[in-house]
Phi, psi and omega in degrees: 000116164302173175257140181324136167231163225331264173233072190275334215266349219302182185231144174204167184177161154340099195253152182229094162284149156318119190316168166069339177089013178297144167306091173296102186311305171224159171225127154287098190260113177242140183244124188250184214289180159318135155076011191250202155170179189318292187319327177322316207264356189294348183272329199281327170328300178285325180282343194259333217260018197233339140270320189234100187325309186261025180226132187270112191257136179257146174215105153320130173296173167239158208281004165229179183277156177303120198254018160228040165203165195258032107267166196035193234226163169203154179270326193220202200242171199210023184299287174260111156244099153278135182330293206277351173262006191254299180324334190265348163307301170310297194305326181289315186269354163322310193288338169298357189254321168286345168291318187284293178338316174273340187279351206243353169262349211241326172312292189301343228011057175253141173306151186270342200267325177300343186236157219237127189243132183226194184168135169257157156084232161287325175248024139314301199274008169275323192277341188267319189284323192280322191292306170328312176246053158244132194286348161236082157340131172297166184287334194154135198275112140237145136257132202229120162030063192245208172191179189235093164281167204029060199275002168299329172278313204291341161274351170290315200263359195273117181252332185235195172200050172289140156001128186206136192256146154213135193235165178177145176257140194286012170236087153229131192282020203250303193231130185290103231284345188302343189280345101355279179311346205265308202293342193289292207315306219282325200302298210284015256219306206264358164111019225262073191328095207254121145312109159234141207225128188223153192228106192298329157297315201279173175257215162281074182178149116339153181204167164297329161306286180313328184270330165283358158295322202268312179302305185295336175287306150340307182286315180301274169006282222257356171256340187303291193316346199061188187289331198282140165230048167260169157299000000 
């Protein structure tokens, strides 16, 4: 499987408006895990908008297919995973995610600082490695049981510094939670102001702690911003 090349490529997925037909104030981009696709992320979508009234949610397919099942969706391929080959994974398929990301604020005429970019799994490290070197930077970062490639590069490449939740559960047999600890240590190193939240019970999943973490971090977001949402 190739890697995008210029903009042959887009993304598209399951959009969620503000009830009542409200003027959306922040947007929320949740990216989802290996072998998933957009609908996956449409229940924490739904579940979040009844705390954030005023916020419009997106979950994007990932642009290829899962390549070691005959379903769901993946940003990069996992034939070898090795650091470096998931790092060059990552790398390829960011500016599509900062394109959308940016086309889906520009859509909204919501400002790139109003919206909020996230992700479980695999598309934790898609949200956490794009967001970070973008020059015009999302308002704020989350990851659910993610990791951060290419944290060797990131102080050269570190372009913002927003906020950043990382949530990972301390059973989780997928992604190792030390791989969190290890991107919290590099975040905060570098100045990068980090939440971080771990869970003793959990596995490779979400809980009720971590999504109310993610809602308070939006709402913090979206009280920052004030009332204006122009560019």
């Amino acid at each position: 499987m190739g890697a995008p090349t210029d903009h042959a490529i887009t993304l598209d997925g399951p959009r969620l408006t503000p009830p009542g037909g409200r003027r959306p104030r922040q947007l929320v981009v949740l990216c989802h895990g290996v072998g998933a696709d957009g609908e996956d992320m449409m229940g924490l979508a739904e579940l979040l908008c009844h705390a954030l009234p005023e916020t419009a949610f997106v979950c994007p397919h990932a642009p290829f297919p899962f390549d070691l099942a005959p379903a769901g969706r993946q940003w990069f391929p996992l034939f070898e995973r090795s650091n470096a080959m998931i790092e060059q994974g990552v790398r390829a398929t960011a500016p599509l995610l900062a394109r959308f990301f940016a086309a889906e604020c520009a859509r909204l005429g919501l400002p790139h600082r109003a919206g909020v970019l996230a992700g479980f799994s695999q598309g934790a490290m898609m949200a956490l490695f794009t967001g970070l070197r973008m020059a015009d930077p999302p308002g704020a970062l989350a990851g659910f049981s993610g990791a951060l490639p290419g944290l060797a590069t990131l102080p050269a490449e570190l372009k913002a510094r927003p906020p950043v939740l990382l949530v990972h559960g301390e059973r989780d047999e997928v992604v190792a939670p030390a791989m969190t600890r290890e991107m919290e240590r590099v975040l905060r190193a570098l100045g990068v102001p980090v939440h971080a939240l771990y869970r003793p019970e959990l596995g490779h999943s979400l809980d009720d702690e971590g999504i109310g973490a993610f809602a308070a971090l939006c709402a913090d977001l979206l009280e920052r911003q004030g009332g204006s949402s122009s560019t």
